[in-house]
Backbone as CSV, one residue per row, in Angstrom:
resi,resn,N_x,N_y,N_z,CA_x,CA_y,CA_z,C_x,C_y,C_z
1,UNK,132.737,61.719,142.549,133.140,60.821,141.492,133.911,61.631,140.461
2,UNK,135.152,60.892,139.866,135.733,61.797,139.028,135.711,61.724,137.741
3,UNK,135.429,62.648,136.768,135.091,62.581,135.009,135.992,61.237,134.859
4,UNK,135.376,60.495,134.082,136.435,59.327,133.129,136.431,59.915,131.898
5,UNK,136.425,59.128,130.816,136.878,59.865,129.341,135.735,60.848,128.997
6,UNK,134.779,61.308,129.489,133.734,62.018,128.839,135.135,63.378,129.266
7,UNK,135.477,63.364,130.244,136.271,65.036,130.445,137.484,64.628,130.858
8,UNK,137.987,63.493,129.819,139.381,63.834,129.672,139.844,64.927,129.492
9,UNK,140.964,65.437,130.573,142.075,66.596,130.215,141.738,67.552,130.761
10,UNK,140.394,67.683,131.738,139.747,68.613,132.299,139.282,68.239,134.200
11,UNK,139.575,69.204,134.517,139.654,68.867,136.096,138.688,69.124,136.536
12,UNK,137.549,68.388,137.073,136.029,68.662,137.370,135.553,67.640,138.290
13,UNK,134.499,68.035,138.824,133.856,66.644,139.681,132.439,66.095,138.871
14,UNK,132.471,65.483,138.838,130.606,64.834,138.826,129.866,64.742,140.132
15,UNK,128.877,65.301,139.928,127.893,65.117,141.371,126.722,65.034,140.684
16,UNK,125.868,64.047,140.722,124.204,63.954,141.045,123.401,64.769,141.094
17,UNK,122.454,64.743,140.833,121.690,65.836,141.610,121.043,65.050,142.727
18,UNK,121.008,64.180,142.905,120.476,63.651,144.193,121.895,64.064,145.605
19,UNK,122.917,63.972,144.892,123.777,64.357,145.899,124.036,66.167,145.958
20,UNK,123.505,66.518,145.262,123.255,68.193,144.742,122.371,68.492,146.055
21,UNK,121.435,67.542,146.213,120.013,67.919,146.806,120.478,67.631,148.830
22,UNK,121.084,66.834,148.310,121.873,66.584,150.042,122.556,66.819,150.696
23,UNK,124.063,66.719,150.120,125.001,67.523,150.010,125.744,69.024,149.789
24,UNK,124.500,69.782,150.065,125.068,71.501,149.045,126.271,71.714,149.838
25,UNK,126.303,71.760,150.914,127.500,72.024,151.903,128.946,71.848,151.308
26,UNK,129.110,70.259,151.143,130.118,69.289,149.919,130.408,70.072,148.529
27,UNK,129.369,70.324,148.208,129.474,70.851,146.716,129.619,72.478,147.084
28,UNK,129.182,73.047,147.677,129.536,74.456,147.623,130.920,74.708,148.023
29,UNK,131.939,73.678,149.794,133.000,73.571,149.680,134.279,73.419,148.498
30,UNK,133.519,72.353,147.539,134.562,72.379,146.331,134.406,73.586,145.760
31,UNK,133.166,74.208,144.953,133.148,75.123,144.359,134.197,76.525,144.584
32,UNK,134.550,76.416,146.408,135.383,77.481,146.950,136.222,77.399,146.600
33,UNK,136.743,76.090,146.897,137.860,75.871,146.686,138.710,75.571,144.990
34,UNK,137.851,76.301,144.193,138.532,76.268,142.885,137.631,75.542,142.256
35,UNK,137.277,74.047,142.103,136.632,73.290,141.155,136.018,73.842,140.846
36,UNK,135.147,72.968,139.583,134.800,72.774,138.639,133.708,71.580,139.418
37,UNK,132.029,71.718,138.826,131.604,70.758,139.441,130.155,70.390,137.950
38,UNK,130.516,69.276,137.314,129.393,68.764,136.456,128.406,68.470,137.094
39,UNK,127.231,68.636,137.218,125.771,68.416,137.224,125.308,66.672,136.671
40,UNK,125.230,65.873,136.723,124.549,65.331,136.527,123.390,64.479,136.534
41,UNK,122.382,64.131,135.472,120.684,63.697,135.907,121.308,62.097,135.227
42,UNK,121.357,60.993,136.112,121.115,59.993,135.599,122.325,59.683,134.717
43,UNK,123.697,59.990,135.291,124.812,59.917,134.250,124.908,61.175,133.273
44,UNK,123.585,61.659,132.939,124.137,62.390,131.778,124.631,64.196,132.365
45,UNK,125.562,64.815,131.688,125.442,65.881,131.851,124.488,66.760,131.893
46,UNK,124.049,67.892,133.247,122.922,68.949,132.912,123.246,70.428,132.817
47,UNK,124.684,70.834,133.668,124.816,71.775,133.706,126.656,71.958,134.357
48,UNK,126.899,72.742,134.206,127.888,73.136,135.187,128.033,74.204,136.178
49,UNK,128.605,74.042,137.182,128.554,74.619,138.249,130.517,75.591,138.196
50,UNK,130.570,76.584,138.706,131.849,77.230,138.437,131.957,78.103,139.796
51,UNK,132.703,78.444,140.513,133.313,79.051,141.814,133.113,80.230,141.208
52,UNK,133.101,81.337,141.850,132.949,82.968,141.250,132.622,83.678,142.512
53,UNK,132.969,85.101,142.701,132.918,85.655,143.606,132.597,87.046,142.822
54,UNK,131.945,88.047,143.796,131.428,89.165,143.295,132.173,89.958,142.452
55,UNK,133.626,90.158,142.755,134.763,90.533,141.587,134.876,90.331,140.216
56,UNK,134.470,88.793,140.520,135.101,88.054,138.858,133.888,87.620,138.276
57,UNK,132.438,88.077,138.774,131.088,87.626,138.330,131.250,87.999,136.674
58,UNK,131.314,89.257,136.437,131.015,89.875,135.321,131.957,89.385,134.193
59,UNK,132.883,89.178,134.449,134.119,88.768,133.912,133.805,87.456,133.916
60,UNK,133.288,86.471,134.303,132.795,85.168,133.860,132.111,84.658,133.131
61,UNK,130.926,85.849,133.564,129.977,85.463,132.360,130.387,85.868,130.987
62,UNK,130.783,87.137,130.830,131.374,87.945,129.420,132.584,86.627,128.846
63,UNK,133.830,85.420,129.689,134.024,84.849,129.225,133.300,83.432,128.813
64,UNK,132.154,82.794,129.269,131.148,82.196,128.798,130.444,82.866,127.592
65,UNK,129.600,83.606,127.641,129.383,84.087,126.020,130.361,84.556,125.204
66,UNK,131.454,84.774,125.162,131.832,84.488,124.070,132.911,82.959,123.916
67,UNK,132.549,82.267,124.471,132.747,81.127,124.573,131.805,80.168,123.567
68,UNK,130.854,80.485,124.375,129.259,80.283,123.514,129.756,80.547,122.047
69,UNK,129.387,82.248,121.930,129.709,82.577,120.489,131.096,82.333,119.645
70,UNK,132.069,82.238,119.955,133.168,81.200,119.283,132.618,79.833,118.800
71,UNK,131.775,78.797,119.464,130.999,77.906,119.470,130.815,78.002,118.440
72,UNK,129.559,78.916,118.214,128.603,78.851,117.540,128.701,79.190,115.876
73,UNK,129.944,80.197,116.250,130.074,80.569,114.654,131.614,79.098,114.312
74,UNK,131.836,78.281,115.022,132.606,77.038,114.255,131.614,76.105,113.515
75,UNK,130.537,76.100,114.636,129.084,75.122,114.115,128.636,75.868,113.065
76,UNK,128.546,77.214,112.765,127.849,77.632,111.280,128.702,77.932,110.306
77,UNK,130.719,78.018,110.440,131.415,77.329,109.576,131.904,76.008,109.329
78,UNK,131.441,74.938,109.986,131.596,73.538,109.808,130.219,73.489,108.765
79,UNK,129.051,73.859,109.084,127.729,73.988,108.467,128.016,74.391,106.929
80,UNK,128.530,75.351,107.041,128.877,76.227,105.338,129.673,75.513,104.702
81,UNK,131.124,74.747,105.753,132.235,74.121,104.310,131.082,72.422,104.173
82,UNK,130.329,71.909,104.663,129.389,70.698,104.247,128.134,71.316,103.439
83,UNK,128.107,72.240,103.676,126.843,72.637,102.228,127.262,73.207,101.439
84,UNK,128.322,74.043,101.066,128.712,74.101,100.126,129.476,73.706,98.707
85,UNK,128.612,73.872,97.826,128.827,73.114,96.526,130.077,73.132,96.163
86,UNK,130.893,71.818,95.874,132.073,71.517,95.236,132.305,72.263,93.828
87,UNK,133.672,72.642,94.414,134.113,73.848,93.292,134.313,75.064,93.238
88,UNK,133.575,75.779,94.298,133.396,77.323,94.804,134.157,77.870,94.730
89,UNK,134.660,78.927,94.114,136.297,79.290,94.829,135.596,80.653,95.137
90,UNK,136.295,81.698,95.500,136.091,82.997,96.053,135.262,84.112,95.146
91,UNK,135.747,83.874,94.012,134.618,84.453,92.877,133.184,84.254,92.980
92,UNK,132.921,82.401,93.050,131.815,82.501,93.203,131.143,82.971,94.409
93,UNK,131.755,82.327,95.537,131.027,83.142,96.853,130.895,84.332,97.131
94,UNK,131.799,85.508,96.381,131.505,86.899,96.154,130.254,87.104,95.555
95,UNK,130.013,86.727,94.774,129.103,87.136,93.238,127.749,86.616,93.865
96,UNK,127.397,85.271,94.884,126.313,85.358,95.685,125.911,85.659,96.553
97,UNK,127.056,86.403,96.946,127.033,87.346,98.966,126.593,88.994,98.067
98,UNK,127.076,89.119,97.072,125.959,90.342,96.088,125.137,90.319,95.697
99,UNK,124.712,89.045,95.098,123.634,88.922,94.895,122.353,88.672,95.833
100,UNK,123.204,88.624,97.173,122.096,88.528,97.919,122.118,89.665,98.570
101,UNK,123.014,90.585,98.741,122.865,91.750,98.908,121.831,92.754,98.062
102,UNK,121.873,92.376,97.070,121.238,93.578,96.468,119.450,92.880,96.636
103,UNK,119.515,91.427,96.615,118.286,91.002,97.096,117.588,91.794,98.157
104,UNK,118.289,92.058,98.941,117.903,92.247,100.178,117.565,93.827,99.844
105,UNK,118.363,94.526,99.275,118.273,95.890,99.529,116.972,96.644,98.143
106,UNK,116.616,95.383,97.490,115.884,96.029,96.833,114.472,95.459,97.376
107,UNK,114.429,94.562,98.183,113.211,94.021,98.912,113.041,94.864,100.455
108,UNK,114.017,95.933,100.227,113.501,96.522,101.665,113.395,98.622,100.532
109,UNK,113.029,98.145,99.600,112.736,99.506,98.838,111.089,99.544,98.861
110,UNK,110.742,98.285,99.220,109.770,98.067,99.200,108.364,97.829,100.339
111,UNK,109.213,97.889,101.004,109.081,98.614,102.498,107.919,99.335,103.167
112,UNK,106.968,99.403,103.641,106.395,100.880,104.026,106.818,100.667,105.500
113,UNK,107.237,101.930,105.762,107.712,102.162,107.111,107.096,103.516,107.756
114,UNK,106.301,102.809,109.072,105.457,103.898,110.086,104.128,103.618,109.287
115,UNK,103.418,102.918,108.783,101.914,102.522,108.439,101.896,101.300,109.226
């Protein structure tokens, strides 16, 4: 079955896992052959499946995490420009990235280290 608008613009299959469970033959053929294969439980997405060979293993995963981590730091600057207080300009966000610096560095003076 082929993505409708959930993966517009992206070339992938949908498979089941009931057809996961029957089919591996089917699904491991595409996988060779280049695709891209979505996972899904019940319509919804669970996972994805990606072609890779012992060459390009390492090199896949290293481009998945930082895939991931690109992610993650948009979600904790989308996070920062919605919590942050109207008005801020660069002064102020300096003056509390020090102030929490020195927070920090005088709460680790305090420290016992090796007891």
């Amino acid at each position: 079955m082929r993505v409708g608008d959930f993966g517009k613009g992206f070339d992938m299959d949908m498979v089941t896992v009931r057809d996961f469970r029957t089919s591996p033959t089917k699904i491991r053929n595409r996988l060779k052959s280049g695709a891209t294969v979505v996972l899904t439980n019940h319509g919804v997405p669970m996972a994805i499946l990606l072609g890779t060979d012992a060459t390009s293993l390492v090199d896949t995963l290293a481009a998945i995490d930082q895939a991931r981590a690109v992610r993650a730091v948009a979600r904790m600057q989308m996070a920062a420009r919605q919590s942050c207080p109207a008005g801020m300009d660069m002064d102020d966000i300096d003056a509390v990235i020090a102030a929490a610096r020195k927070d920090r560095k005088n709460g680790q003076r305090h420290v016992k280290r090796g007891h």
